[in-house]
N, C-alpha and C positions, 0 to 999 in steps of 0.2 A: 504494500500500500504506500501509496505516492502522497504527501500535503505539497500541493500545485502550488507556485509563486504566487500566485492571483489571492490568494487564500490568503497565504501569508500577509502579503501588503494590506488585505481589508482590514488588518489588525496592525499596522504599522504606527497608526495613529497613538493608540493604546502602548505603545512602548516607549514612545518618546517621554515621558516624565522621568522613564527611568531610565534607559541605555541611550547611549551617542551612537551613532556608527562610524567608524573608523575610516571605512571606503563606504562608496554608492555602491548598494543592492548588497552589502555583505550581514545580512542580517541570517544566512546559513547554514547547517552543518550538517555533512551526512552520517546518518549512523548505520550500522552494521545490516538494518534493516527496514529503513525509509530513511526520507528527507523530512526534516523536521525544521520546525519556525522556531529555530535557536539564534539570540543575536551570539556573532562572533566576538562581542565586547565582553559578553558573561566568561569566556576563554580567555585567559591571562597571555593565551598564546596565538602568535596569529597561524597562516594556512600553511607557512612553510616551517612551523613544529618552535619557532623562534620567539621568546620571551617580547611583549609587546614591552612599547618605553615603562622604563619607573614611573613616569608622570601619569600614566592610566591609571584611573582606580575608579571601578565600576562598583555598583552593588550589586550586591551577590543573591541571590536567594536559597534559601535553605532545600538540601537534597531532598525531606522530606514530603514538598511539592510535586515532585517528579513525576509524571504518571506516563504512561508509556501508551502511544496510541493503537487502538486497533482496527478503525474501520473508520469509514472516511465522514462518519458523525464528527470523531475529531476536530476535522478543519473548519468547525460550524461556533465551535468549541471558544471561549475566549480565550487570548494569549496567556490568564495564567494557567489553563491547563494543562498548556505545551509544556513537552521537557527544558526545564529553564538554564539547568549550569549542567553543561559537561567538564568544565572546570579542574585540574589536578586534586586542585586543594579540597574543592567541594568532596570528589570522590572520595580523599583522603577522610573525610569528616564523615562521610557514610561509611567507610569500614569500619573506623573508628566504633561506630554504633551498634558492633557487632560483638565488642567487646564486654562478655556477659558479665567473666570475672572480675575483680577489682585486682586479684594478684594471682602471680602463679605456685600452684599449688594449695588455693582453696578446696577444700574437702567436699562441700556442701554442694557442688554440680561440677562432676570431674570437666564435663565437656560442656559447661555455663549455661545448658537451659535446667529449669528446675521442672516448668510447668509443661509437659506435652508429652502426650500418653504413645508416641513413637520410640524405639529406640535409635541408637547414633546413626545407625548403617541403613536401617529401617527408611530414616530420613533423609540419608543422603539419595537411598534410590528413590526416592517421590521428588526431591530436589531435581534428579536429573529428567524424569520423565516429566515436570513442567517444562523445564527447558531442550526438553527434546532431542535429549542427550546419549538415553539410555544405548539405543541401536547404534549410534554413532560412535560411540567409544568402544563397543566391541571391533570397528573396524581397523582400531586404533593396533600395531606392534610394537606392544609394551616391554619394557625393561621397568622391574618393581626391584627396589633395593630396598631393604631394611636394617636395621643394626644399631648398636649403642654407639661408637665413631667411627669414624671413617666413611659411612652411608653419603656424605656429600661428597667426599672424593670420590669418591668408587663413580657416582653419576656422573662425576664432572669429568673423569676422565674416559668414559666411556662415552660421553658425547662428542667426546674430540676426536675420537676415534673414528669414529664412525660417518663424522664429519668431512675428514680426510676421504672416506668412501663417495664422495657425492653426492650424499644422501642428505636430506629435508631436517630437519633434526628438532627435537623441540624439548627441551630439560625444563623441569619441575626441581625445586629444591626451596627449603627455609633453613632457619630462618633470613629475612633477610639485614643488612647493614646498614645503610643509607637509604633506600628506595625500594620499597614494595615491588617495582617491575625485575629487579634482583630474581626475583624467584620464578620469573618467565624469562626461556631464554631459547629466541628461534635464531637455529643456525649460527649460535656463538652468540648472539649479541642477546642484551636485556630488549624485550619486547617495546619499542617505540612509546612512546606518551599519545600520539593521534590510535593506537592503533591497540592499546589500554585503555582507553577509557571508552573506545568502539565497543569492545567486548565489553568492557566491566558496566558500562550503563542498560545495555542490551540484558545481561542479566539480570542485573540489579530492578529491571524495571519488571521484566518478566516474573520473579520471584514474591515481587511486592506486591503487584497486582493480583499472587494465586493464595497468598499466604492466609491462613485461620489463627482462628485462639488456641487451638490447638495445635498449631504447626507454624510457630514464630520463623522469621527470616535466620539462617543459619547461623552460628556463629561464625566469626572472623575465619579460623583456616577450612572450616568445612566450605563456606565461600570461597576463599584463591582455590582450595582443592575444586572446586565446579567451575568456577574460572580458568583455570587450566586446562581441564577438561572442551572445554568450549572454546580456547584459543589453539589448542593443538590438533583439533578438529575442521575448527573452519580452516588454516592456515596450511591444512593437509599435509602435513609432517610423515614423512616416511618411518621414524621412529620416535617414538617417544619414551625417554627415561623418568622415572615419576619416582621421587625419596619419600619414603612413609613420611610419617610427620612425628607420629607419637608411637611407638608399640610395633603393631603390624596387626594384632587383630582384628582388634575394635577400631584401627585409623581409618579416618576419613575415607585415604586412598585406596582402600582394601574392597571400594566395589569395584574395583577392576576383578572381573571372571576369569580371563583369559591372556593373561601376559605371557610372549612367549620365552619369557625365563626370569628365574628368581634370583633374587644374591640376600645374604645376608653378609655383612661386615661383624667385623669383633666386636664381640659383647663384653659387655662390664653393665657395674654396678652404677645406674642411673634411672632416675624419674621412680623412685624407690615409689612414693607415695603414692602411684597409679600401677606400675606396672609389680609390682612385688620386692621384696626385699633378699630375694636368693637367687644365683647367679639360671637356675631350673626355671623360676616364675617367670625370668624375665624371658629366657629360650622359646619359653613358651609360647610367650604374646606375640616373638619375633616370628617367630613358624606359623604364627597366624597368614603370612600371605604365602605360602604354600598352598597349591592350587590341583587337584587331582591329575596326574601324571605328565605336570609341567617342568620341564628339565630346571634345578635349580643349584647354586654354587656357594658356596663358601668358605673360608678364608679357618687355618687352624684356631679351633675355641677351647677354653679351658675344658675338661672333659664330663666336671656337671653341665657343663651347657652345651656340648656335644651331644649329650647322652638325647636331649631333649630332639633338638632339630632331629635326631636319625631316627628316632622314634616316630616322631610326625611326620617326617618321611615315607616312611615305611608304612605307614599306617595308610598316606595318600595313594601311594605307587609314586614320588616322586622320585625322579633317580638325581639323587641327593651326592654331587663330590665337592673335593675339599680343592680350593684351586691353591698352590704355593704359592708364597711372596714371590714376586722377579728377581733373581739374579743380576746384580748391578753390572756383575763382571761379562754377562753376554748380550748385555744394551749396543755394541757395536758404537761406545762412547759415547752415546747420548743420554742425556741428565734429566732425569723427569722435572717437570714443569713444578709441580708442587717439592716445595722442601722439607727432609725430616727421612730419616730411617723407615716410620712408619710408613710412607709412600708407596713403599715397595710390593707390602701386601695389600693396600687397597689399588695397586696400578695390576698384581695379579689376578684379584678378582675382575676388575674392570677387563681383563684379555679375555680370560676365561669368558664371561658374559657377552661382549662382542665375537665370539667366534663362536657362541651358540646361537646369537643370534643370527650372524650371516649367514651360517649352513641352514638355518630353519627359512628363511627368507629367499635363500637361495642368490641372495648377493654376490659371494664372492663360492665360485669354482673352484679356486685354485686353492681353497684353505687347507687345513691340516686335514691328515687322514682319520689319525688318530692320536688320543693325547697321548701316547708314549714318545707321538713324534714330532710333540708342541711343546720344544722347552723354547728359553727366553729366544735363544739364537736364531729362531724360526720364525721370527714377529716379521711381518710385511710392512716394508717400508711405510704404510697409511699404521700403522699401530705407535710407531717409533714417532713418528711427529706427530700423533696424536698425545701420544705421552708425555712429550717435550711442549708441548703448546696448549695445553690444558690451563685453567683460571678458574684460581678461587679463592674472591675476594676475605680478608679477614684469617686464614689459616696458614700458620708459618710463613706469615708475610713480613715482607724488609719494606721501611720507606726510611729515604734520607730524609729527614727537615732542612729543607736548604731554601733560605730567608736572605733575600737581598740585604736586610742590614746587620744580619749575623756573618760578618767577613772572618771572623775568627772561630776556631772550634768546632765541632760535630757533634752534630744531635740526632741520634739513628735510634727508630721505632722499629722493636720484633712485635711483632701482632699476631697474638691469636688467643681464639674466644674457649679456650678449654678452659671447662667447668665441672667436670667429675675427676676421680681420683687418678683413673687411668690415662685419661687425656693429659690431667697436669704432668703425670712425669712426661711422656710423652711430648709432649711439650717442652718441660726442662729439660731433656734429653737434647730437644732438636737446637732449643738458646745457645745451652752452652757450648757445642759443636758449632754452631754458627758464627757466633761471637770472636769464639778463636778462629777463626779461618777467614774474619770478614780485618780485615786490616787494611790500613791506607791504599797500601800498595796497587791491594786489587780494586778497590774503591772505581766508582765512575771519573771520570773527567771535572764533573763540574766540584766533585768535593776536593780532589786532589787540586785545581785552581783555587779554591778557598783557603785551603791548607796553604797553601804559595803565597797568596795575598797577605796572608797575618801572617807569614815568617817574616815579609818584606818590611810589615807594620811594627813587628816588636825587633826588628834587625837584628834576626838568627839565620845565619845560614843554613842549618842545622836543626831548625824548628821541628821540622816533623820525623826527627829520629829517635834517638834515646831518650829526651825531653818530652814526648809525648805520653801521656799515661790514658788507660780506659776503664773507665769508672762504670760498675752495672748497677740501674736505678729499677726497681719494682714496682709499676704502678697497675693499681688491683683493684680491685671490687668483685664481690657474685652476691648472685640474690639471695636471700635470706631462709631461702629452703635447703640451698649449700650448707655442706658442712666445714667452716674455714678452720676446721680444729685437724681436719683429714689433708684439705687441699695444701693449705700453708708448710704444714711442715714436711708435705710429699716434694713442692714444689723447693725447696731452702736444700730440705738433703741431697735431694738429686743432682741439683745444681754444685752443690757443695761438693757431691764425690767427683766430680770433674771438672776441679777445681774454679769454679764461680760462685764469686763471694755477692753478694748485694750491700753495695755500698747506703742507699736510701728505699726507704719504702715509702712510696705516698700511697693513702688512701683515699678516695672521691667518691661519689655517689655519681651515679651516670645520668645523663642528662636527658634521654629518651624515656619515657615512662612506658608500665606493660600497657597500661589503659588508653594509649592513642595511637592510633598510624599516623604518620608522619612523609613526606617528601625531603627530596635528598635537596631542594629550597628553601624547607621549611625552616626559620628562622627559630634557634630554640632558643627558652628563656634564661636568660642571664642573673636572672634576681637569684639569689641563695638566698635573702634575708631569712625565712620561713625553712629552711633546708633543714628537716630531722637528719641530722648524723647521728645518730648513736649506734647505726650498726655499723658507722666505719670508725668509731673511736671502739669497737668491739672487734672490728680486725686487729686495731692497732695493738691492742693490749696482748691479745692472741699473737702477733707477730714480735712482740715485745718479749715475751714469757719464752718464746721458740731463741730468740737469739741470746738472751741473757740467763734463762731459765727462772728468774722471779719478776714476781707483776712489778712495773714501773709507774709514778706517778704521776695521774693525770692533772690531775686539778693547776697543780703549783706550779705546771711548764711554763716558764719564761716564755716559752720561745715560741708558743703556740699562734695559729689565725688571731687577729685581733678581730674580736666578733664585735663588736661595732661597725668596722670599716669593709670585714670580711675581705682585707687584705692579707697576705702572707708576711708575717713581718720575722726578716730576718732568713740566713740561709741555712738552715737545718744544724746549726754548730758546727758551722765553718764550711770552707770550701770542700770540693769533691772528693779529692786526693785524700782527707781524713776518714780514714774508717771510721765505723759506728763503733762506741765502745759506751760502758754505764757510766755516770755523771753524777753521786748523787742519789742513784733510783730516779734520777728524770727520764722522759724519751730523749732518746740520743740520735737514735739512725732511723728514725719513722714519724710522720706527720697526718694530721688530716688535711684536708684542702676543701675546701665546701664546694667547688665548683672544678671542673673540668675546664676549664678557659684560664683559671688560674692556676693551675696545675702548672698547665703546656706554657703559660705567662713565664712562670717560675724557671721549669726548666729552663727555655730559650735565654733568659737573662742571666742563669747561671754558667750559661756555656758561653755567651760573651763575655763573663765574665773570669771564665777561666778559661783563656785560648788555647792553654797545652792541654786541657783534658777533653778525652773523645769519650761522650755520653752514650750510654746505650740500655734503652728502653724498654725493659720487657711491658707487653700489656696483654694481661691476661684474668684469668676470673669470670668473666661475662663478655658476649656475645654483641651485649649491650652497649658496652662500656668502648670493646674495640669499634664498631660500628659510629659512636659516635666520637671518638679518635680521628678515623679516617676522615667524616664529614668536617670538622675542625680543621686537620690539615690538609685538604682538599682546596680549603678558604682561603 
């Protein structure tokens, strides 16, 4: 169904009090499935995806207007009818509204509805058959991955792969960093913003229009999980990779019937609160997307949680194998794209899954016979640069901070969003290996000319050799269902036996909250006045006890934020080069910091101000915390 120009204009009248038009006749926009009487002023962005001037500022109208047309009574309809804001932000404000919980890990609605006599899966297949999804996505060749870590790598690098093959490709993953479109991604790239909020209002409108008292609009990821579904659909994707979300059971993604193969990654102890508290409960929930006699792979598990998958295996007729980590040494020198040891076994399951799937597809002819005859050395050139070009944002990630008016010094962020026990060492595993092996020498261009500038500045010839010192800084946070009494001191030891000491620890509270979606635009608030720290003065004491072994005293620290000014006053007792040592029973090597902006403030000013020491940043704890990291220095 068409709303004709003519239509439109009889209502043009009726908009002028409130929107400008920017050009003649751009009052616009098409959606995924008609033309609608949308002004292109409600869109912060014009037709070629480009942010209009600062000086625009229209009025917005609330998502909740929205109504979606169906038959050409519409166009008869007055202009508030119409669908009014396709808008980023708007859309961002309607996910937002999907947010049932106030936190994660509330008991009282695992999956935030309380009231509707469906259950999780129940509802997502009535979800999909209002949007006319159901038959479609059977025609979908699925790749389902589940696992406690590594389930994003194992996707990410099985879309790279595959990718390399010519094929359409379309990844599914959460959570996301900066930007919701994160978690849509055709053909390598995050799914466009004209071509996001095509799909997302298309749904959105459909849903809202069908929805009862008994059957509310979904919550937040049960939504992107049917948004995905509907974007890899119309987009016609050759293959689609889809990451559970929570478990494998009971997830969202688990109405997929018919994927043509499974992966579980390495399981550990996580999401205790939902999915069980033994390494068997959790196997359990994972083998929930085993699907009767769908080839499915996985990665060596500890053997309670072995025992589980072969069981549910075997129960299905799935023929269940174990894929080995890769072999570094038969890569034919090529260095996988993701960083970290652990790599290794989520890039062998990602082989393993893509050559099940081409031989079921019938892609690739020439693959392997048989596994006895598929070790690393055997990978086809499209696997090998799949491997090496693979991206994921937030995990074993390096960024230099390099700041036009920072000419002296080095300020290098390790990111990554590990949040259970197995992940942190793993993680401290990959720092401190990295740390040492990341030195000037091999540094980029533009930091090795910085390094040159302040030798020239402080007139050392010699600046950047024995004079140089690298100081490692901890800045942390997890959310409050973590346990920082397990992570903290997994993360200190590990570190510690390979010989990385943490010179400071900051704590922050992250700047993204669970209760909103957000844009990688969205300007976030800088007020802390109101800022509850006390679960990061609850790190602190926890990190306090770990380095000194008795609690240190908080109240009487000189040296703390001046909560007035909610300035940092002072540089943690002294320059970098000082180890943390006790003082007193004061904090000596750890602080709080009310905000994330004055965090990165801190640092940056400390590394100008100490031009022979090279900073090096782990962030890790929350998913959250890194995510909003990046957006910061991104800015």
């Amino acid at each position: 169904m068409h709303v004709h120009i003519n239509s439109c204009l009889r209502h043009e009248s009726s908009m002028i009090p409130f929107f400008h038009r920017r050009e003649p006749g751009q009052f616009f926009r098409r959606t995924a499935w008609n033309t609608v009487c949308l002004p292109a002023c409600l869109d912060l962005h014009d037709h070629t995806g480009q942010a209009s001037s600062p000086g625009l500022r229209y009025k917005r109208w609330s998502f909740q207007v929205i109504e979606k047309m169906r038959s050409d009574e519409v166009a008869e309809r007055s202009f508030q009818d119409f669908p009014l804001s396709s808008s980023y932000e708007t859309a961002m404000e309607a996910l937002s509204s999907l947010i049932y919980r106030q936190k994660r890990g509330d008991k009282s609605s695992i999956d935030g509805i309380t009231s509707c006599r469906y259950g999780k899966l129940e509802r997502m297949h009535i979800y999909l058959k209002m949007l006319g999804l159901e038959e479609q996505i059977a025609g979908l060749k699925i790749i389902h991955v589940a696992g406690t870590k590594g389930k994003g790598s194992t996707c990410t690098f099985c879309e790279a792969i595959l990718r390399e093959y010519g094929l359409r490709t379309g990844l599914f993953t959460s959570p996301h960093l900066i930007d919701v479109r994160e978690r849509f991604r055709i053909d390598g790239l995050d799914i466009s913003e004209d071509k996001f909020l095509q799909y997302f209002w298309d749904c959105w409108n459909q849903l809202k229009e069908k929805i009862m008292e008994d059957l509310p609009m979904p919550p937040l990821f049960q939504f992107l999980t049917l948004l995905a579904f509907k974007i890899f659909t119309c987009e016609k994707v050759d293959v689609a990779i889809v990451e559970v979300g929570l478990g494998g059971k009971r997830d969202s993604t688990n109405v997929i019937k018919e994927p043509l193969v499974c992966g579980i990654s390495s399981l550990g102890m996580d999401h205790v609160e939902v999915l069980g508290n033994t390494l068997a409960a959790i196997a359990s929930h994972k083998a929930g997307i085993f699907k009767p006699q769908i080839p499915a792979f996985t990665v060596p598990q500890p053997p309670e949680a072995m025992a589980v998958l072969q069981e549910k295996a075997s129960e299905l007729m799935v023929p269940l194998e174990v894929a080995p980590p890769l072999d570094p040494g038969k890569l034919n020198g090529v260095k996988l794209s993701l960083s970290g040891d652990h790599q290794f076994i989520n890039a062998g399951l990602a082989v393993a899954l893509c050559r099940c799937w081409l031989r079921s597809t019938g892609n690739s002819k020439e693959l392997f016979i048989s596994n006895q005859e598929s070790s690393s050395s055997d990978l086809p050139v499209e696997f090998l640069r799949g491997l090496s070009t693979a991206y994921l944002s937030g995990r074993a990630q390096v960024v230099h901070d390099i700041i036009e008016e920072i000419s002296c010094g080095n300020l290098i962020f390790y990111l990554d969003g590990a949040h259970s026990p197995e992940s942190i060492e793993v993680c401290a595993q990959w720092f401190s290996s990295t740390v040492k092996e990341d030195n000037i020498s091999s540094g980029n261009e533009k930091v090795k000319e910085l390094w040159s500038n302040c030798a020239a500045q402080n007139g050392k010839q010699n600046f950047v050799g024995s004079e140089r010192t690298s100081e490692q800084v901890l800045l942390f946070n997890c959310m409050d269902v973590r346990d920082p009494q397990v992570l903290l001191p997994q993360l200190v030891n590990t570190c510690a036996s390979s010989g990385i000491h943490f010179s400071k620890a900051l704590f922050v509270p992250s700047m993204s909250t669970y209760n909103k979606v957000t844009s990688g635009d969205t300007v976030m608030p800088t007020d802390c006045s109101n800022k509850d720290l006390s679960w990061q003065f609850t790190l602190q004491r926890i990190w306090e006890k770990i380095m000194h072994g008795k609690d240190a005293t908080l109240e009487d620290n000189p040296k703390k934020y001046n909560r007035e000014s909610l300035t940092f006053d002072g540089s943690l007792y002294g320059d970098f080069p000082q180890k943390c040592n006790t003082s007193e029973g004061h904090f000596t090597c750890s602080a709080v910091i009310p905000s994330l902006p004055l965090a990165i403030k801190w640092l940056r000013d400390s590394v100008k101000e100490n031009p022979s020491v090279r900073v090096q940043v782990l962030v890790t704890g929350s998913l959250h915390l890194v995510g909003d990291v990046l957006k910061l220095l991104r800015r």
